[in-house]
N, C-alpha and C positions, 0 to 999 in steps of 0.2 A: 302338724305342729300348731301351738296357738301361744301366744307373748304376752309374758307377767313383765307387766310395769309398775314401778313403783314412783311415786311423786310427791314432790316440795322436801323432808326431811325435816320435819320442826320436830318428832318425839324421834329419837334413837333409844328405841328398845337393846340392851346387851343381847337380848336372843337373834336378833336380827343375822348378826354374823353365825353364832351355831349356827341356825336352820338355814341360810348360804350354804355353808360349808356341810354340815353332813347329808344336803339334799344333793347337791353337785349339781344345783338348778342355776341357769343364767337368765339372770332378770336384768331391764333395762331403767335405769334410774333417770327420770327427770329433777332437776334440783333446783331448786330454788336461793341462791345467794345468801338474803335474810334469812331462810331456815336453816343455812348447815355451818354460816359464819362463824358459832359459838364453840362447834367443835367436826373441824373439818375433815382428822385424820380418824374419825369416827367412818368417812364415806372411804377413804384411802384402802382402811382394812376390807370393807365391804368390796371395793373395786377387785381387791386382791383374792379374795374369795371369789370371782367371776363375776362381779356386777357392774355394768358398762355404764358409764356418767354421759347425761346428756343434759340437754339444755331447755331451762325452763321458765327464763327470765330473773332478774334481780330482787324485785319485790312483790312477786303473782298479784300484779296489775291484771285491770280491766283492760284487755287491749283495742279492743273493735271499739271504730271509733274514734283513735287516741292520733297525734299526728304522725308524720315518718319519723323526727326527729325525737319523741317521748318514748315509740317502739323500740327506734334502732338503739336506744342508750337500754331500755331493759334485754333489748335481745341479743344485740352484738356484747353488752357489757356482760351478759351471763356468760357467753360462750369466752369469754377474754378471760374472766377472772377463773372460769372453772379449767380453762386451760393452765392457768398460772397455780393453779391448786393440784393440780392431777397429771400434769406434764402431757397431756395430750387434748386434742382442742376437741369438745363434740362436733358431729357433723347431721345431727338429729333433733326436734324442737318439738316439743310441746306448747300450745299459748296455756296460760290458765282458763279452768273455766270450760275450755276448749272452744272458745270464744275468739273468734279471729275477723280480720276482713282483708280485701285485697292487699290493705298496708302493707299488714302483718305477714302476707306471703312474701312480697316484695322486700320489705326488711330482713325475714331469715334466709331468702337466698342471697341477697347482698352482702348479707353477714355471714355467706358460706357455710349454711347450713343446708344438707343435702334435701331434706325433707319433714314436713310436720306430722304429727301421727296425734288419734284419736283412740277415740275404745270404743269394743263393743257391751263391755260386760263390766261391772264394777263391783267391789268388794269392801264390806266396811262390817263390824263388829259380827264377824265369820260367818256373812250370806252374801250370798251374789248374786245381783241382779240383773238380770240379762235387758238387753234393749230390741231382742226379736227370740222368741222361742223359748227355751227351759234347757238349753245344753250349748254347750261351748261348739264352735264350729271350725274345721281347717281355718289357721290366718286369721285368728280373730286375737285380738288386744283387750287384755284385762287389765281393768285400772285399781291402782290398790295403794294407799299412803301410808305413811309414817307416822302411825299412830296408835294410844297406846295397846290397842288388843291387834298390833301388829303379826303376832303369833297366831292368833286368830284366822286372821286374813291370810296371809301365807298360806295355811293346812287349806281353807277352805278354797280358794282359786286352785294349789294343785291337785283337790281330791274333784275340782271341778273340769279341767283339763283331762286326769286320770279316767273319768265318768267317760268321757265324749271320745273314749279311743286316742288320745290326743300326747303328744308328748310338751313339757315347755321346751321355746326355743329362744335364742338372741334377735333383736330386729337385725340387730347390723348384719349379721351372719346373712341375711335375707337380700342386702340393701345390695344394688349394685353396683358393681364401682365407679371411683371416680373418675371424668374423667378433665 
């Protein structure tokens, strides 16, 4: 298996939900606060098509660096307000950037986030750049946003998952429980 993430949410393409739904693929959303403020039940239908919301900070800050108290208000306040948006709290964190430091561990496990994830492979106007090798590998994480050749990106992570033997899968599905 290998996990299509999607991250921030500032262009909501209409196709976004088709290729959800007639793929039956479950992708893992990180969100960003400021991107999906403008139209939230855009991510609600997305959720309902099989797309899990996670946490990605309020305003995709520089975080490493930053102090406890600048972190925990984008990182605890992403996971508060997307709980209050979606009725269920994330338990998973992106930093932006993917730019972190010990803070920023410390503040998403305070803030009850079970775990931070990275990528190995990224996808942007429908190529994918790998960060070791030319094929997607078991348990690898492809990162891919909300933007406008969304469609794009979509076909080309799962015709690159599809390439590697590979099916997509959820992280959560993965994560193990709490306890």
């Amino acid at each position: 298996m290998a996990f299509l993430t999607i991250d921030d949410g500032w262009v909501k393409r209409p196709e976004a939900l088709e290729l959800l739904r007639e793929s039956g693929v479950k992708v893992t959303l990180f969100l960003t606060i400021n991107a999906i403020k403008d139209n939230p039940d855009y991510f609600k239908q997305l959720r309902d098509a099989g797309a899990d919301i996670q946490a990605h900070t309020l305003t995709h800050p520089e975080l490493k660096g930053k102090s406890y108290d600048f972190q925990r208000r984008e990182i605890c306040g992403s996971a508060d307000q997307l709980a209050t948006l979606y009725g269920q709290r994330p338990t998973l964190f992106r930093p932006p950037f993917g730019d972190k430091d010990a803070t920023t561990l410390k503040v998403a496990h305070d803030c009850g986030l079970q775990a931070g994830f990275f990528w190995k492979e990224t996808v942007d106007k429908g190529i994918v750049r790998y960060q070791e090798g030319k094929t997607v590998k078991q348990g690898d994480i492809i990162l891919m946003h909300f933007r406008d050749r969304f469609v794009d990106d979509f076909i080309a992570a799962l015709q690159a998952i599809s390439a590697a033997g590979l099916t997509p899968a959820l992280l959560t599905d993965y994560m193990p429980a709490k306890h």
